[in-house]
PQR file of N, CA, C, O and H, with PARSE charges and radii, in Angstrom:
ATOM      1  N   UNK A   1      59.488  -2.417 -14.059 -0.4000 1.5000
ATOM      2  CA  UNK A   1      58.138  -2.523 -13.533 -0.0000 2.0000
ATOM      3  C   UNK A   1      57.403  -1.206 -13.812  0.5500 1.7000
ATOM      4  O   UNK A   1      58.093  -0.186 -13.818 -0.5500 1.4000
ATOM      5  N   UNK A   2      55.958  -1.093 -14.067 -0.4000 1.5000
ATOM      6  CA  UNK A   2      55.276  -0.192 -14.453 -0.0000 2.0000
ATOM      7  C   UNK A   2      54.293  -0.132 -13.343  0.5500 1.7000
ATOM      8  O   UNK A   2      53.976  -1.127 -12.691 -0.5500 1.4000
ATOM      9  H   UNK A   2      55.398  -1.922 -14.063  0.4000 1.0000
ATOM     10  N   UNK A   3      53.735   1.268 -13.111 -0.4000 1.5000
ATOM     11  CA  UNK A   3      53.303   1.452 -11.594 -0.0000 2.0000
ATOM     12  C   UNK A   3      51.917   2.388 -12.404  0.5500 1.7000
ATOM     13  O   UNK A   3      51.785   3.069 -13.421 -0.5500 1.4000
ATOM     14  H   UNK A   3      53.992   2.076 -13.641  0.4000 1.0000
ATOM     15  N   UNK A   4      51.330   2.078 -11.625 -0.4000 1.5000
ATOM     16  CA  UNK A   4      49.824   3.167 -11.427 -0.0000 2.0000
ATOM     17  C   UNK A   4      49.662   4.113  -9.946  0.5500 1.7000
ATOM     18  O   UNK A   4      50.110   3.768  -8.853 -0.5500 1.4000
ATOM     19  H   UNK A   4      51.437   1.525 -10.799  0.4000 1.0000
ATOM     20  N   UNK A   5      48.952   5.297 -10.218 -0.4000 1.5000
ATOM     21  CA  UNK A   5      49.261   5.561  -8.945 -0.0000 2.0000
ATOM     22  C   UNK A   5      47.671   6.308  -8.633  0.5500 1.7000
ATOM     23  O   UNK A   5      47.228   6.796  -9.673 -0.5500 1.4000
ATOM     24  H   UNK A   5      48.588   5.577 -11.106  0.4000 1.0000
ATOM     25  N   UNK A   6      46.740   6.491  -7.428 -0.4000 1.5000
ATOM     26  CA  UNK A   6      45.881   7.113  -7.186 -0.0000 2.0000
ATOM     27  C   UNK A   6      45.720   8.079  -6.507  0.5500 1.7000
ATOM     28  O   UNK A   6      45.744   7.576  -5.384 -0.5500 1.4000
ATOM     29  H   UNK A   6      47.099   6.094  -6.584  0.4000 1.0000
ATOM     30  N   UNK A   7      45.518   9.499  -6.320 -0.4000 1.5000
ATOM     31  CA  UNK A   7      45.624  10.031  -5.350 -0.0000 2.0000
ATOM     32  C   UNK A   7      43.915  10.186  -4.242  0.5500 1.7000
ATOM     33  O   UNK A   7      42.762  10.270  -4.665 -0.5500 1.4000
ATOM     34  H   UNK A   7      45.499   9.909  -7.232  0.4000 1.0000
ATOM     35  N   UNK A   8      44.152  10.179  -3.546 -0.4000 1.5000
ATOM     36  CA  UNK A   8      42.745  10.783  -3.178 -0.0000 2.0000
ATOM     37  C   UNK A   8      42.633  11.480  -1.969  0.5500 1.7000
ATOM     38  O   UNK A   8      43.475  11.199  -1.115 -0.5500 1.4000
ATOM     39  H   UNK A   8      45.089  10.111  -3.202  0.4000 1.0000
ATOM     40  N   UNK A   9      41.757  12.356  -1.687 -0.4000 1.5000
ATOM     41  CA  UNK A   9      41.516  13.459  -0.857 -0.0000 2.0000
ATOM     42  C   UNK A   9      40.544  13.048   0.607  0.5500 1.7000
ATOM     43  O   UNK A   9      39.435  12.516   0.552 -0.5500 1.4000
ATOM     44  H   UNK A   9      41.073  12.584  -2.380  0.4000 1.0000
ATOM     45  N   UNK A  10      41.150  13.377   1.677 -0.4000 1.5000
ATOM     46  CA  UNK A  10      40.222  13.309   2.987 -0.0000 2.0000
ATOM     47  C   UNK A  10      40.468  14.436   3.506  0.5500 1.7000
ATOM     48  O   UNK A  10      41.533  14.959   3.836 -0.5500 1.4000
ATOM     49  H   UNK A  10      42.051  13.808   1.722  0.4000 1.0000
ATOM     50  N   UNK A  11      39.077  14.890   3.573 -0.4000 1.5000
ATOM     51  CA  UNK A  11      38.537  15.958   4.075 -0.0000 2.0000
ATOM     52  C   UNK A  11      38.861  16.081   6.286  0.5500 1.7000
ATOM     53  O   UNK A  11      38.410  15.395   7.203 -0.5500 1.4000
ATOM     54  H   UNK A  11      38.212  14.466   3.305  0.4000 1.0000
ATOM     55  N   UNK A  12      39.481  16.863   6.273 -0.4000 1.5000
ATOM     56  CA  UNK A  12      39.604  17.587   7.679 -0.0000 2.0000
ATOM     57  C   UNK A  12      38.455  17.689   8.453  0.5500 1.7000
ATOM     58  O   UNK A  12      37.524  17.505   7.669 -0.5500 1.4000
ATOM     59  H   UNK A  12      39.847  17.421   5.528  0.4000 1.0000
ATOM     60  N   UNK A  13      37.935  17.920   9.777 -0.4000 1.5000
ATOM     61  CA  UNK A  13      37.141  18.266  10.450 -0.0000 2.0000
ATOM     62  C   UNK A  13      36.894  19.930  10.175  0.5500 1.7000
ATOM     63  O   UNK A  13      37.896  20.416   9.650 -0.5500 1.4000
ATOM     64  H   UNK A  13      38.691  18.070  10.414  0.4000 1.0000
ATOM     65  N   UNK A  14      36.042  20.707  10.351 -0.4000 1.5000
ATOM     66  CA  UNK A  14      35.856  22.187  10.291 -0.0000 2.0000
ATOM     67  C   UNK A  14      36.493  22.844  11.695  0.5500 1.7000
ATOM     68  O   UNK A  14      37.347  23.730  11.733 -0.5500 1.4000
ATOM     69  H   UNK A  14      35.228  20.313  10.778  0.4000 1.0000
ATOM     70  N   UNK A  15      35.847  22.172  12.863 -0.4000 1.5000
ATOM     71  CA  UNK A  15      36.040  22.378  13.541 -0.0000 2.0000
ATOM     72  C   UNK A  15      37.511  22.393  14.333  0.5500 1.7000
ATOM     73  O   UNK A  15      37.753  23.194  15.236 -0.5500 1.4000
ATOM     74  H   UNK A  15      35.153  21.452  12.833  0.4000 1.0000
ATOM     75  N   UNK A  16      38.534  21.304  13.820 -0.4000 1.5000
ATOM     76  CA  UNK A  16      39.447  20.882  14.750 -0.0000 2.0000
ATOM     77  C   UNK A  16      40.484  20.740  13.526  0.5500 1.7000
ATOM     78  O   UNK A  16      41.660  20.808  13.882 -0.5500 1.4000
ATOM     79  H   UNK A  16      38.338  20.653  13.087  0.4000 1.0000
ATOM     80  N   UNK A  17      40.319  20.602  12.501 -0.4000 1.5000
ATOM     81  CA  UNK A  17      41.210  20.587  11.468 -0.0000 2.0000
ATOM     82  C   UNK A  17      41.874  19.123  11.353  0.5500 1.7000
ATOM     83  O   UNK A  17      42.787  18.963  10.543 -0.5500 1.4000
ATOM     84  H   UNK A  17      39.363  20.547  12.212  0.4000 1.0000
ATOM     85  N   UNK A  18      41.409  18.007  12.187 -0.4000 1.5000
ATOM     86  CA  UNK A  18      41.974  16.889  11.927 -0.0000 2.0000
ATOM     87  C   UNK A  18      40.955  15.705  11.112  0.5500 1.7000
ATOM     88  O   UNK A  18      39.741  15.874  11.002 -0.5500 1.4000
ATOM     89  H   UNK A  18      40.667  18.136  12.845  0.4000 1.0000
ATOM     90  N   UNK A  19      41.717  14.440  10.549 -0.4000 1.5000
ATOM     91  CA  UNK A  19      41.050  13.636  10.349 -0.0000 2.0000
ATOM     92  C   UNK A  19      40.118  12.423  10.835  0.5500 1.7000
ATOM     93  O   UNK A  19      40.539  11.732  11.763 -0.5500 1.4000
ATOM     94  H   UNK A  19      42.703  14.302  10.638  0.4000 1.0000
ATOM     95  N   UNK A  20      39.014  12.160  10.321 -0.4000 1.5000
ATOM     96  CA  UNK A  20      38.723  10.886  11.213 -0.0000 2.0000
ATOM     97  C   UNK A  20      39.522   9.720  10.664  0.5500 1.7000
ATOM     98  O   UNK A  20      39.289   9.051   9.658 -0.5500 1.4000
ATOM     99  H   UNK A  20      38.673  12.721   9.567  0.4000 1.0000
ATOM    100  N   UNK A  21      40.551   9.614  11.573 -0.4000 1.5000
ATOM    101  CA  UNK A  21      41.206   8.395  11.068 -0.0000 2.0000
ATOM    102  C   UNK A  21      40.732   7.200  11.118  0.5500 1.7000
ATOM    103  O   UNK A  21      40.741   6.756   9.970 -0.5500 1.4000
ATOM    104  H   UNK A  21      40.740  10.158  12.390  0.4000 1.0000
ATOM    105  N   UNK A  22      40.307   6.417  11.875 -0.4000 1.5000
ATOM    106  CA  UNK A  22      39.030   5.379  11.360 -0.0000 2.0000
ATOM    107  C   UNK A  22      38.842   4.771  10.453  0.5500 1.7000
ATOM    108  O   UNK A  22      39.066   3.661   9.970 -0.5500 1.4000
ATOM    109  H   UNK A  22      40.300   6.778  12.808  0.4000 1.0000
ATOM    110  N   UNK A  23      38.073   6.268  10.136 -0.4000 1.5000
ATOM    111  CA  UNK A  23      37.250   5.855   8.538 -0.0000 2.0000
ATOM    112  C   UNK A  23      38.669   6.094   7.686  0.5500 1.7000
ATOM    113  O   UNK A  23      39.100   5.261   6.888 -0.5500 1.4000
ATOM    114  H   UNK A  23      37.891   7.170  10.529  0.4000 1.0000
ATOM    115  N   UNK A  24      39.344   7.401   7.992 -0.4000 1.5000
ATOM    116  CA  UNK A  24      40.682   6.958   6.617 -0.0000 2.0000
ATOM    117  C   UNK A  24      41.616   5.738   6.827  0.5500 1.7000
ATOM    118  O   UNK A  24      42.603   5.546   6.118 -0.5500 1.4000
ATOM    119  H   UNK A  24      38.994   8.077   8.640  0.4000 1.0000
ATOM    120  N   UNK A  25      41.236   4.908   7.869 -0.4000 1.5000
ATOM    121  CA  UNK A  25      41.911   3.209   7.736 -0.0000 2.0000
ATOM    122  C   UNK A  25      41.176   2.452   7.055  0.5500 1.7000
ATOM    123  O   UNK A  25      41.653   1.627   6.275 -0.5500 1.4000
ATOM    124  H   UNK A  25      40.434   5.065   8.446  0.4000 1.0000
ATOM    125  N   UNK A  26      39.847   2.620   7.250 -0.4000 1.5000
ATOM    126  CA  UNK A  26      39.163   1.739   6.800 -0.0000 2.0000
ATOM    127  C   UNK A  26      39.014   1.929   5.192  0.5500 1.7000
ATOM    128  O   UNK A  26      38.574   0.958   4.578 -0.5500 1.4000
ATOM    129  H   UNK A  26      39.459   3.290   7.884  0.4000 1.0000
ATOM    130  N   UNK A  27      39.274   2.848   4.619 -0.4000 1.5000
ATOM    131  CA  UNK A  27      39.649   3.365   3.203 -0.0000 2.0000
ATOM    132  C   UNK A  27      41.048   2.831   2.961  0.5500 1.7000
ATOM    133  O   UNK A  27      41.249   2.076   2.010 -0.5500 1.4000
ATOM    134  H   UNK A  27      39.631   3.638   5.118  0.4000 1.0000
ATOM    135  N   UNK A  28      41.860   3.132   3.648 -0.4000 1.5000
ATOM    136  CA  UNK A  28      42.744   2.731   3.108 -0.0000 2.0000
ATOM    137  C   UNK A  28      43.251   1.205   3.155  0.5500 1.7000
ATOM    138  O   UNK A  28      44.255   1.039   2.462 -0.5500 1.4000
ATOM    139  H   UNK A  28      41.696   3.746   4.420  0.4000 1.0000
ATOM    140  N   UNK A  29      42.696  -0.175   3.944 -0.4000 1.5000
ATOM    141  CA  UNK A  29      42.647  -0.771   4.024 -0.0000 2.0000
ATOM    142  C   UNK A  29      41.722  -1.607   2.696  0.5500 1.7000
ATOM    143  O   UNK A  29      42.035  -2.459   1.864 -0.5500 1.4000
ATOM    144  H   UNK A  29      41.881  -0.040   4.507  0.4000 1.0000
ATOM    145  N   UNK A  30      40.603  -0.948   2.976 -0.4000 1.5000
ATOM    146  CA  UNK A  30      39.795  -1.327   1.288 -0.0000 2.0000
ATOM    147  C   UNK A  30      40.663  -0.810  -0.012  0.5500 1.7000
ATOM    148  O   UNK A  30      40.537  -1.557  -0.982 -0.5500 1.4000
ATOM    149  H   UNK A  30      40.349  -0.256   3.652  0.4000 1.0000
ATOM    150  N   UNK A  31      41.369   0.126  -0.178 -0.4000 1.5000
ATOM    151  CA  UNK A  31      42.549  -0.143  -0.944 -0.0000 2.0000
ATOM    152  C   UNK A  31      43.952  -0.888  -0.818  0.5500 1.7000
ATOM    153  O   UNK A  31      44.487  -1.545  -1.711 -0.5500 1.4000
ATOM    154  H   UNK A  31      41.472   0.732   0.610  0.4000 1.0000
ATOM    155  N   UNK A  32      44.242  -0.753  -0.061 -0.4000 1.5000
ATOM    156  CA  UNK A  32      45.256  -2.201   0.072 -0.0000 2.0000
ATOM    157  C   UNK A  32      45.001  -3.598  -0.576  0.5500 1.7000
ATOM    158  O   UNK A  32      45.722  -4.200  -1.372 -0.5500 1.4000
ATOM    159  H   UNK A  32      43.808  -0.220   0.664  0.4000 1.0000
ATOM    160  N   UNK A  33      43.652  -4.014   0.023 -0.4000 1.5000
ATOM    161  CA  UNK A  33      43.092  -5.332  -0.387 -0.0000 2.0000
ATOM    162  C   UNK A  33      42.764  -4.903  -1.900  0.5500 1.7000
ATOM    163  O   UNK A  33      43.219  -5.932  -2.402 -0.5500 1.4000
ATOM    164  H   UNK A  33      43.066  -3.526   0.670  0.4000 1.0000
ATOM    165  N   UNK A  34      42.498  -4.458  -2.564 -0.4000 1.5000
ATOM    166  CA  UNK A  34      43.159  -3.839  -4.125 -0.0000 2.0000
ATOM    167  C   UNK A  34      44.428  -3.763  -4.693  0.5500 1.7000
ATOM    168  O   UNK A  34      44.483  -3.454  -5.883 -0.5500 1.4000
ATOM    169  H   UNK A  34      42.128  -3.623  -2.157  0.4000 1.0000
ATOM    170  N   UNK A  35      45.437  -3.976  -4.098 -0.4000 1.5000
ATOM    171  CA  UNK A  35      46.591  -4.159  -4.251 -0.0000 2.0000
ATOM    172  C   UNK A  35      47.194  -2.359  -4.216  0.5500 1.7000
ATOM    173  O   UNK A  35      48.189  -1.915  -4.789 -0.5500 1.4000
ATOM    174  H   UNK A  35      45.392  -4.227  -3.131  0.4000 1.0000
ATOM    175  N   UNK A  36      46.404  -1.760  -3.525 -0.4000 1.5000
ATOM    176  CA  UNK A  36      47.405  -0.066  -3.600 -0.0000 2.0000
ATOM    177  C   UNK A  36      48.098   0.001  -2.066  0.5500 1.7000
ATOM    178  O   UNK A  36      47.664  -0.111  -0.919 -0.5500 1.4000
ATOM    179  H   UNK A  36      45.596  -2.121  -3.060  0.4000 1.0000
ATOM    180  N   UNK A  37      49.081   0.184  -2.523 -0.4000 1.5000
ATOM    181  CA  UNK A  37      50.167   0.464  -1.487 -0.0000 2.0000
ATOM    182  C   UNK A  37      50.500   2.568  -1.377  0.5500 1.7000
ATOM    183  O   UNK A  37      50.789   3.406  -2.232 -0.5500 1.4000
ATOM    184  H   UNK A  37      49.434   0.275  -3.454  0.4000 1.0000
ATOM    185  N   UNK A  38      50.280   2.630  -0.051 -0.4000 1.5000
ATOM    186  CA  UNK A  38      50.423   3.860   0.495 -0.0000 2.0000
ATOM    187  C   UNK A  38      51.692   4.262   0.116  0.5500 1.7000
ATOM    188  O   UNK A  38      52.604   3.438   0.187 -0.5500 1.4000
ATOM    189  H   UNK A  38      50.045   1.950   0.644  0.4000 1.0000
ATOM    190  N   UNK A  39      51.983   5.768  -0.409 -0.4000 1.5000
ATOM    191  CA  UNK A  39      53.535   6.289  -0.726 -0.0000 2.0000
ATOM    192  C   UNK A  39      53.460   7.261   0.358  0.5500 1.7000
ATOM    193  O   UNK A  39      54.328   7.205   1.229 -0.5500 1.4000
ATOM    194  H   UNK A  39      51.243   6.437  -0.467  0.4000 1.0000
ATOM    195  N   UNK A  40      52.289   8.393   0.447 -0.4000 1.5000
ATOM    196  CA  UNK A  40      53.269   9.466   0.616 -0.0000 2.0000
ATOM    197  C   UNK A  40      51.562   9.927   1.260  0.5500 1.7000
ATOM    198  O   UNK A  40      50.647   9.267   0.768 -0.5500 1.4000
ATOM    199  H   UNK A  40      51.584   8.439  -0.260  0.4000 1.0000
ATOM    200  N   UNK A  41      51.164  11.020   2.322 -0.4000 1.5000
ATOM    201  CA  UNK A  41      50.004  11.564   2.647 -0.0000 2.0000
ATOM    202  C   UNK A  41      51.056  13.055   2.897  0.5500 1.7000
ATOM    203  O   UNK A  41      52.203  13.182   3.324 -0.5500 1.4000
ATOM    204  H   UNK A  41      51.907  11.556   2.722  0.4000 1.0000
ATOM    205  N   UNK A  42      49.950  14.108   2.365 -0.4000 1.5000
ATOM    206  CA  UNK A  42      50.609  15.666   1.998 -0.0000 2.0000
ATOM    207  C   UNK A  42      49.409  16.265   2.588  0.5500 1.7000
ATOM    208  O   UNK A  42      48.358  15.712   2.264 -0.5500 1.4000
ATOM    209  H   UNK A  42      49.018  14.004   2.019  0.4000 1.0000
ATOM    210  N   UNK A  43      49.292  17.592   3.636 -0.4000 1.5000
ATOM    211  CA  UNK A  43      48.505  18.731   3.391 -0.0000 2.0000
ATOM    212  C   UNK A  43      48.042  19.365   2.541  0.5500 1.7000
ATOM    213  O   UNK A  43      48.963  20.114   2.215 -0.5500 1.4000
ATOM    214  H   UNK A  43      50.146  18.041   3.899  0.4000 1.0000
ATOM    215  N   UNK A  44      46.795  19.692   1.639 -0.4000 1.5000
ATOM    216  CA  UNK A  44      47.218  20.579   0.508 -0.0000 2.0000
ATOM    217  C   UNK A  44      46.256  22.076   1.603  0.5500 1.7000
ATOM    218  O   UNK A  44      45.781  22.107   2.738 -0.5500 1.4000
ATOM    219  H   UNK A  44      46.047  19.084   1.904  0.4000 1.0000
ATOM    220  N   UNK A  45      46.339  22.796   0.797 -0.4000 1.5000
ATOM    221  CA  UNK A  45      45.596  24.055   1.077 -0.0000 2.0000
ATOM    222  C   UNK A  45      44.218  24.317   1.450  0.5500 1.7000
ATOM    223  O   UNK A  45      43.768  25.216   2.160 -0.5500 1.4000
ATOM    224  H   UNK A  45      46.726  22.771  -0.125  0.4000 1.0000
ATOM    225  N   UNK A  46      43.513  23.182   0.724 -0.4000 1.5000
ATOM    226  CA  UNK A  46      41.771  23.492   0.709 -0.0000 2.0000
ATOM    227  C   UNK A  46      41.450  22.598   2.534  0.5500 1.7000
ATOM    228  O   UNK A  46      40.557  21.764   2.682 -0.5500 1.4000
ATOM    229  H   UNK A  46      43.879  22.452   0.148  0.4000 1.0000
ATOM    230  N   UNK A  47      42.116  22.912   3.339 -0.4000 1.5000
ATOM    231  CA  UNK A  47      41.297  21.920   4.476 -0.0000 2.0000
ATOM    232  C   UNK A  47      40.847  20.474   4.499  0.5500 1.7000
ATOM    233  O   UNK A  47      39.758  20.091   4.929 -0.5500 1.4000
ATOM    234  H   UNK A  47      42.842  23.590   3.219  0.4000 1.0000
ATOM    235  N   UNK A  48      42.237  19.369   3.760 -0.4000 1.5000
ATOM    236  CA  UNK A  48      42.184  18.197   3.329 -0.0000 2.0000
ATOM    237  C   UNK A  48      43.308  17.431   3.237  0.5500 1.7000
ATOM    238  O   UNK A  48      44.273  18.170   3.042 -0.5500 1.4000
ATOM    239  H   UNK A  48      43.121  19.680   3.411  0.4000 1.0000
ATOM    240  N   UNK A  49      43.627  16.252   3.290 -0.4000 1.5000
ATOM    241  CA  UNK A  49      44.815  15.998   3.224 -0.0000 2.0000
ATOM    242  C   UNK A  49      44.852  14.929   1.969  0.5500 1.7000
ATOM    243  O   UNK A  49      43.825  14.361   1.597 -0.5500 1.4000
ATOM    244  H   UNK A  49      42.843  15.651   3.449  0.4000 1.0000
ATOM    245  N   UNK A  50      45.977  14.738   1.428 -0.4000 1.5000
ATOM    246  CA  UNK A  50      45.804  14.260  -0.064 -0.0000 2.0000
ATOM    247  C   UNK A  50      46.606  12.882   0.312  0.5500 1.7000
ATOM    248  O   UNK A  50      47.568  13.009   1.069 -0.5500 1.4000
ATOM    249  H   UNK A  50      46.811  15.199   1.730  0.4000 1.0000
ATOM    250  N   UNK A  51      46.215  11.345  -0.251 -0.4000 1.5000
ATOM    251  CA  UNK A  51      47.119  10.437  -0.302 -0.0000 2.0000
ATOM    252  C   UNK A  51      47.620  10.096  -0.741  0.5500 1.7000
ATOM    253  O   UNK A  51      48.405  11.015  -0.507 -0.5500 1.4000
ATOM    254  H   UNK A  51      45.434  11.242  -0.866  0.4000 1.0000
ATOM    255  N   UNK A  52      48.564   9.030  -1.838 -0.4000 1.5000
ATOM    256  CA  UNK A  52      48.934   9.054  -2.642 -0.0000 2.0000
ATOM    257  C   UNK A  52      49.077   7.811  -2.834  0.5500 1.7000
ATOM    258  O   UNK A  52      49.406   7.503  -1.689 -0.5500 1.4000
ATOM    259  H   UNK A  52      47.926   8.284  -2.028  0.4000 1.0000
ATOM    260  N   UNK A  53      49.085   6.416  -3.663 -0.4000 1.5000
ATOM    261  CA  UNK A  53      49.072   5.186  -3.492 -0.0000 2.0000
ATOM    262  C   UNK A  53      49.570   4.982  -5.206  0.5500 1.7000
ATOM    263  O   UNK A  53      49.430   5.650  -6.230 -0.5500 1.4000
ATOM    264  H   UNK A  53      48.817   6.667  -4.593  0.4000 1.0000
ATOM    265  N   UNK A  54      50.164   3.781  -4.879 -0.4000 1.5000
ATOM    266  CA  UNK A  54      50.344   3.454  -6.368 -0.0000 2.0000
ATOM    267  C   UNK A  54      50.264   1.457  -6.211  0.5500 1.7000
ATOM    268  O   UNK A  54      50.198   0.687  -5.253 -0.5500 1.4000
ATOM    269  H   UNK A  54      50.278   3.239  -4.047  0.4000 1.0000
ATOM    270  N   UNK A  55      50.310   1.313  -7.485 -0.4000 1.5000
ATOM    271  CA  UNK A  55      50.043  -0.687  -7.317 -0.0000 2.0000
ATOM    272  C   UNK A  55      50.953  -0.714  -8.847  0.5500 1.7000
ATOM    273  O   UNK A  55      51.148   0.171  -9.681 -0.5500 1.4000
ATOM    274  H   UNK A  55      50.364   1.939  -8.263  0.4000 1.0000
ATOM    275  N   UNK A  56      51.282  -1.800  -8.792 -0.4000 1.5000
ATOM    276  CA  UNK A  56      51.932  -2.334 -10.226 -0.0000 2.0000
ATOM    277  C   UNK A  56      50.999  -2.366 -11.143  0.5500 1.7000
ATOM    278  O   UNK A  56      49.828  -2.593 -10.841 -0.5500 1.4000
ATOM    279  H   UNK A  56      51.123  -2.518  -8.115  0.4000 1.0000
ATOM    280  N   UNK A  57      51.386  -2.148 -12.364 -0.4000 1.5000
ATOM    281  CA  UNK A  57      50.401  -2.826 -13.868 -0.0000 2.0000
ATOM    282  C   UNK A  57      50.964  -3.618 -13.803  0.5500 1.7000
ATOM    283  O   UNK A  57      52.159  -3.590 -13.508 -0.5500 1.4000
ATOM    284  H   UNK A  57      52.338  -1.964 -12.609  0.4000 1.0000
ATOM    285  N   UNK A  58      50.199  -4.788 -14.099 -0.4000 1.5000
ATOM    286  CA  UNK A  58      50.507  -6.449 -14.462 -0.0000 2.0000
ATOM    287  C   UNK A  58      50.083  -6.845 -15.981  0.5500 1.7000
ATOM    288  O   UNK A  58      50.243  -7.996 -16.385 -0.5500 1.4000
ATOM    289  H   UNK A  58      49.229  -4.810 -14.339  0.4000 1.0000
TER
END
C-alpha cells in the first residue's frame, strides 16, 4: 500500500500557549471526511503544534 501524508500547523494561543481545540476538531474532522487519518501531533519550536495525517493513494 502507498500512503500520502500532510502535515499541518496550529497555531498556540500567545497568551496561554494552548490550542483552540474546537476549531482543531473541526479541522481535523473536515480532514477525516477526506479520507486523512491522524498519525502523530508534535510541539515544534515556533509556538505551534504540528499534525501529521496520512490517507492511502488509490
Amino acid at each position: 500500500m502507498r500512503w500520502e501524508y500532510k502535515a499541518i500547523s496550529v497555531k498556540r494561543t500567545f497568551l496561554t500557549g494552548s490550542i483552540n481545540a474546537a476549531d482543531f476538531q473541526i479541522q481535523l474532522n473536515e480532514l477525516g471526511r477526506e479520507g486523512w487519518e491522524l498519525v502523530t501531533v508534535n510541539q515544534d519550536q515556533l509556538r505551534s503544534v504540528v499534525a501529521v495525517l496520512k490517507r492511502s493513494l488509490r
